[in-house]
N, C-alpha and C positions, 0 to 999 in steps of 0.2 A: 363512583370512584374515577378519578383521572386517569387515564390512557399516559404510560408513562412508556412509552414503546415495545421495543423489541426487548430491551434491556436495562432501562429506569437507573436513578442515581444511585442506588447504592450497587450497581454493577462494579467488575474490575474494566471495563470494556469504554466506560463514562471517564474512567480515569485515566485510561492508557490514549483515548483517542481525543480527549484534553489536550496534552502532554505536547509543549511547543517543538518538539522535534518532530512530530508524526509528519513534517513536511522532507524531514532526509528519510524517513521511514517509507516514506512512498516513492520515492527515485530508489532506494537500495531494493523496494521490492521491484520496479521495472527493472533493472538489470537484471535483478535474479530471473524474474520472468521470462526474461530475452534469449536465457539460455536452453530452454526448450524447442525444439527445431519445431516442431507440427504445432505447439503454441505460437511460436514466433509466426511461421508462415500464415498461418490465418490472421494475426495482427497484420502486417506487412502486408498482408493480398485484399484484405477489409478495412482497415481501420484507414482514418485520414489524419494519424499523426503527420505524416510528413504537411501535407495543409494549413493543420491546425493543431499545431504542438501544444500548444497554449490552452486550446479550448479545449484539448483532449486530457490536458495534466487537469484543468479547472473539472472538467467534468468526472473524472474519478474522486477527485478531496472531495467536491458538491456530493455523488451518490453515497461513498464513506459516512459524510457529517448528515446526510436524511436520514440514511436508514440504523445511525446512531444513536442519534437525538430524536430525530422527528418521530411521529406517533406512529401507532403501528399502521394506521390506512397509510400514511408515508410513505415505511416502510418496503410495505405490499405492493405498493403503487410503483416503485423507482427498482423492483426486482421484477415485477413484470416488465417494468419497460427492456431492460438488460435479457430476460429472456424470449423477450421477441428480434430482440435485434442478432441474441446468437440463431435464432431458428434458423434467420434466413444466410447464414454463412456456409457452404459447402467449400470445397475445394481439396486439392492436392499437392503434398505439401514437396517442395524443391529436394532432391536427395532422397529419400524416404522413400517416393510415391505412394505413400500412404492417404488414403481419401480420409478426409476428417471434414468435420460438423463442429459446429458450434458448441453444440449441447452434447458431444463426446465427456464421458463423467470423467477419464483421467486428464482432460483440459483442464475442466472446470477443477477439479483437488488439484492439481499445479497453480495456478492462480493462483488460489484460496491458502493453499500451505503459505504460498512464495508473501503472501499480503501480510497473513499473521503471524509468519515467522520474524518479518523485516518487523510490524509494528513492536513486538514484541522485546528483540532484541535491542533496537535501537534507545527504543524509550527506557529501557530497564536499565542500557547501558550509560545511559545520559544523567536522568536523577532520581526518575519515578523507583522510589523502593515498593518491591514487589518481592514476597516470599516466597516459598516452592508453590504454595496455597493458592497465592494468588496469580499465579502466574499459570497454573494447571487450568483453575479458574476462567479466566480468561480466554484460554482454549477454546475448554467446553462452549461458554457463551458465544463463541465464532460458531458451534455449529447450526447457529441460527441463522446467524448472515449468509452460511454456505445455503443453507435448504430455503434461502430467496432467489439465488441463479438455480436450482433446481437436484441441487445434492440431495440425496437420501444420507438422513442423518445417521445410517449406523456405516458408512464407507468415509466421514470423515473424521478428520482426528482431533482427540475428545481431549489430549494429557500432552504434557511438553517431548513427555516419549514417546508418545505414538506420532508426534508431528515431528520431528527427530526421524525415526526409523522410515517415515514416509518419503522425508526428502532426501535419506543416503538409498533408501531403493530406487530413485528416479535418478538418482547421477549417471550411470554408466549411460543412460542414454540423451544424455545432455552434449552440446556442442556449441561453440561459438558461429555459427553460421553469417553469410554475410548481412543475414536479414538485419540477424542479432546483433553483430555489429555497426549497421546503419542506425538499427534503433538507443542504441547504448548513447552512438554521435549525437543524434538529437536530444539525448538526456543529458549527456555533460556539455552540451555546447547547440542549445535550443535558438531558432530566429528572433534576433530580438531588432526593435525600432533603433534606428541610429541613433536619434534622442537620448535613448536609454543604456545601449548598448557601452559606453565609454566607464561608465562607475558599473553597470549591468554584470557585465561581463566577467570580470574577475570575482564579483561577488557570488554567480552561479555559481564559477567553476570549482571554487572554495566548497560551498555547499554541496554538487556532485563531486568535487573530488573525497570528502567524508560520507556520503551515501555508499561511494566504490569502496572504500576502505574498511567500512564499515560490514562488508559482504562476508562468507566465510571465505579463507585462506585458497579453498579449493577453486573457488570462482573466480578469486581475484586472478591465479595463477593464470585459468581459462583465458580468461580478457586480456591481461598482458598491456594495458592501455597505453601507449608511449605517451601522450597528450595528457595524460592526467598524471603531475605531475605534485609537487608538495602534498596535500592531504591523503592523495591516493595513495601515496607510497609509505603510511604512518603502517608501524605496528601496530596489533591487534591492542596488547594495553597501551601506545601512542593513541588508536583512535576513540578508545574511550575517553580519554582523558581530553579530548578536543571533543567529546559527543558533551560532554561534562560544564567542558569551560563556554560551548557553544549557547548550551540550555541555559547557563546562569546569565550569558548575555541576555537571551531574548526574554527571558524572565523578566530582568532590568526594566531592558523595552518594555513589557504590558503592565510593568508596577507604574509605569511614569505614564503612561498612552490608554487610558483608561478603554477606547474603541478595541484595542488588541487585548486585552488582556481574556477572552473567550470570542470563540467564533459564532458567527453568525446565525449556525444553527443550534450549538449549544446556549445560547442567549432565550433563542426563540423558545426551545425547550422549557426551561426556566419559567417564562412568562406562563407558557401553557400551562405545565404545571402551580405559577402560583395562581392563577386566574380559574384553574379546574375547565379550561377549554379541553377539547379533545373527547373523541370515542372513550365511552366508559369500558373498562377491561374488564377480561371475563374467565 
């Protein structure tokens, strides 16, 4: 029998991380992210986004789309890599003085909430119909992807209300820190080549400005972005309705542009499964 991953085609998981939006989905979950200070500070004191924005935005959608699609040695493979890399992170976070680790569990559940919250919300709010069912669903099958950076699956949350009740328990110690908003800058307004940069630009900032918008009320309040300006500033039913008109455009796009219309590792997936390559599941 074919090795259909972590979570195989008839998952809700196949469907939501399809879904042409999951790219505002991933900037709304950095922001949200941003807003954890001892999260932030380890990003900010390890990470080489400021370097390599680019290859740091590619290399999160890249681990996403393996350990979605690709088989489950894939899978295994690209969450070991991510758990060696937080082993070797220690430090002490600016404000706080609190000494944090990598592999500290309420890092890793901030993540992981902030990832499936955003993919969740945005996709749902765009086109993808999703019932209470499927949407709880969905959850639950994130806490497979949590127990590949190293969650124990009974500390993550399984139902849209326990992932709800987790991320109003984390607020009170959330803050916009300078980190957070150095990091926020380079998400609504990344380096780009001058080449690119003239049509580049305003097309990002469109896209992060509905990523921002699309955050809850309480966040958006936090950040205050003066810079992010039109889309950021949409109501809650304004930014559905541009999460909405957004997806029909790019839908457009992959009906006409046959290369876009699945990505690269859902393609692959596809082939595996219809060819019966892959580790047999067990």
């Amino acid at each position: 029998m074919t090795d259909v991953g972590l979570f195989g085609p008839g998952s809700v998981t196949w469907r939501v991380h399809a879904d042409p939006l999951m790219g505002v989905a991933g900037l709304r979950a950095l922001l949200l992210q941003a807003l954890h200070p001892v999260a932030m500070a380890a990003v900010s004191e390890h990470s080489r986004f400021r370097e390599d924005t680019w290859g740091r935005l590619r290399g999160t959608a890249d681990y996403i789309g393996v350990t979605t699609f690709g088989s489950t040695a894939e899978a295994l493979t690209a969450g070991a890599r991510v758990r060696a890399v937080h082993s070797a992170v220690r430090g002490v976070a600016p404000g706080t003085g609190r000494v944090y680790s990598g592999d500290d569990e309420d890092l890793l559940l901030w993540v992981h909430v902030c990832l499936v919250d955003s993919f969740l919300d945005v996709v749902s709010r765009g086109a993808l119909h999703l019932d209470a069912e499927d949407a709880d669903r969905y959850v639950a099958e994130q806490v497979r992807a949590a127990a590949l950076v190293g969650l124990e699956p009974d500390v993550v949350p399984a139902s849209r209300a326990a992932l709800a009740e987790m991320l109003e328990r984390v607020r009170p110690d959330l803050a916009v820190t300078p980190a957070a908003r150095e990091a926020a800058g380079y998400v609504v307004a990344p380096p780009m080549r001058a080449a690119v940069a003239l049509a580049g630009r305003p097309a990002w900032a469109g896209v992060a400005g509905l990523a921002f918008a699309a955050l809850p009320g309480w966040a958006r309040r936090m950040y205050a972005l003066p810079e992010l300006p039109g889309a950021a500033g949409l109501t809650d039913a304004a930014a559905t309705a541009a999460l909405r008109a957004l997806h029909t455009g790019l839908a457009g796009v992959r009906a006409v542009v046959p290369p876009l219309r699945e990505g690269p590792h859902l393609r692959a997936a596809r082939t595996r499964l219809a060819t019966g390559d892959g580790e047999p599941s067990r």
